[in-house]
C-alpha positions as CSV (number, residue, x, y, z in Angstrom):
1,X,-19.5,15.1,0.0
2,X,-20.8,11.5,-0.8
3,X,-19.8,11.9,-4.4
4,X,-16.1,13.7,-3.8
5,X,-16.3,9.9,-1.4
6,X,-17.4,7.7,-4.0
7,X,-15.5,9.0,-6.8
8,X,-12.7,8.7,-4.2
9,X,-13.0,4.7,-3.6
10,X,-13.9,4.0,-7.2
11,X,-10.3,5.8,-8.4
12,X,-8.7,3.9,-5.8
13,X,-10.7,0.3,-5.8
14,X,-7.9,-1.7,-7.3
15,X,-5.2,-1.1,-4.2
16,X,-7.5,-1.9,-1.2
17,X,-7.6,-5.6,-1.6
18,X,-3.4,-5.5,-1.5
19,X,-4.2,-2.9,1.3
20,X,-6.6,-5.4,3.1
21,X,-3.9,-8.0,3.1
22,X,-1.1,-5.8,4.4
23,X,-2.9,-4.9,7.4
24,X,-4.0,-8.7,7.7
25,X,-0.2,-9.4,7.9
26,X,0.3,-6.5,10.2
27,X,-2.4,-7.2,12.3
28,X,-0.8,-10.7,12.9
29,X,2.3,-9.6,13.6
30,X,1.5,-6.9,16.0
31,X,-0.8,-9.9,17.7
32,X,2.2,-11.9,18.6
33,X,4.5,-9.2,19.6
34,X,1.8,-7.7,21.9
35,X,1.8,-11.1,23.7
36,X,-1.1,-11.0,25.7
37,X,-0.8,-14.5,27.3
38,X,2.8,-13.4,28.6
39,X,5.3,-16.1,26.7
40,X,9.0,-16.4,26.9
41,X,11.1,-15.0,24.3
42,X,11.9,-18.6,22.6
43,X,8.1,-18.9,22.3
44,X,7.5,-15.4,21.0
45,X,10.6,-15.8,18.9
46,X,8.9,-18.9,17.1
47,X,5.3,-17.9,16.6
48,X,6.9,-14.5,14.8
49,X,8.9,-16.4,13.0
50,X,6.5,-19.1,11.8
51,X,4.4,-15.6,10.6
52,X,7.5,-14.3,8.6
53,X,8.0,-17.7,6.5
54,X,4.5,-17.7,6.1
55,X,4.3,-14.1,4.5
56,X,8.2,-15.4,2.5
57,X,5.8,-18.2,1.0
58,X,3.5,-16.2,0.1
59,X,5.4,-13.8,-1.5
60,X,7.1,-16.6,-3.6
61,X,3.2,-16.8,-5.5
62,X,1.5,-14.1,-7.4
63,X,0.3,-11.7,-4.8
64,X,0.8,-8.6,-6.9
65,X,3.5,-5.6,-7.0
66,X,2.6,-3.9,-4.1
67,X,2.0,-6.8,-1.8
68,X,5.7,-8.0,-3.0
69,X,7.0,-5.1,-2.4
70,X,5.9,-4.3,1.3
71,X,6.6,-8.1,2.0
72,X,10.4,-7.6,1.4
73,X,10.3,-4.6,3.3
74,X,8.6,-6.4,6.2
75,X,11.2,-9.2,5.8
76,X,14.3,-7.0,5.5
77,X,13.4,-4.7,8.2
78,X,12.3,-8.0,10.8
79,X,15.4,-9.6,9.9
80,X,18.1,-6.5,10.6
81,X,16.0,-6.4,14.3
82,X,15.7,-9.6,15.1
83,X,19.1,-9.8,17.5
84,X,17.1,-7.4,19.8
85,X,13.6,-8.0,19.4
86,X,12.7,-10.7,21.7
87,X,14.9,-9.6,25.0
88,X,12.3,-7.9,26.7
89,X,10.1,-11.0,27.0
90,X,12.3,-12.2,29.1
91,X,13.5,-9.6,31.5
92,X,10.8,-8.3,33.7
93,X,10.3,-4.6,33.5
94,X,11.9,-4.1,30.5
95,X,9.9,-1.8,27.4
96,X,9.3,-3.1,24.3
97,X,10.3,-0.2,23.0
98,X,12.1,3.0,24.2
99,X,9.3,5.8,23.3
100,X,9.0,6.1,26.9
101,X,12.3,6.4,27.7
């Protein structure tokens, strides 16, 4: 099993540091929005998007194919839910999200 493991990691050593740095972005992301200290909307509004032109810098130097790629996914996807992303900071009661509903 250790070598099925190791030959495993070696075939796939060049993606994890992209990998590392996706979740690193991810992480941060899912940070804000989780908002333990309890902000307002404007203030979670900001931070997340202080994050996202961080990560659009960022993507404007070499950080590799796949990095690039995910970014403008991240980007594109933030952007087309940003209208409705922040409401629920606001109104108390109100889910994040509607998987409970």
């Amino acid at each position: 099993m250790h070598a099925i493991l190791a030959k495993a990691l070696a075939a796939t050593a060049d993606g994890w540091p992209a990998l590392i740095a996706i979740f690193a972005w991810i992480g941060q992301a899912a940070q804000i929005l989780d908002n333990p200290l309890a902000h307002s909307g404007a203030v979670v509004r900001a931070t997340y998007q202080a994050l996202l032109e961080r990560l659009a810098a960022q993507l404007t130097t070499p950080t590799g194919e796949a990095i690039r790629r995910w970014g403008e996914h991240f980007l594109k996807i933030s952007q087309s839910y940003w209208p409705g992303i922040f409401h629920c900071y606001d109104v108390m009661g109100l889910p994040r999200t509607d998987n409970d509903l």
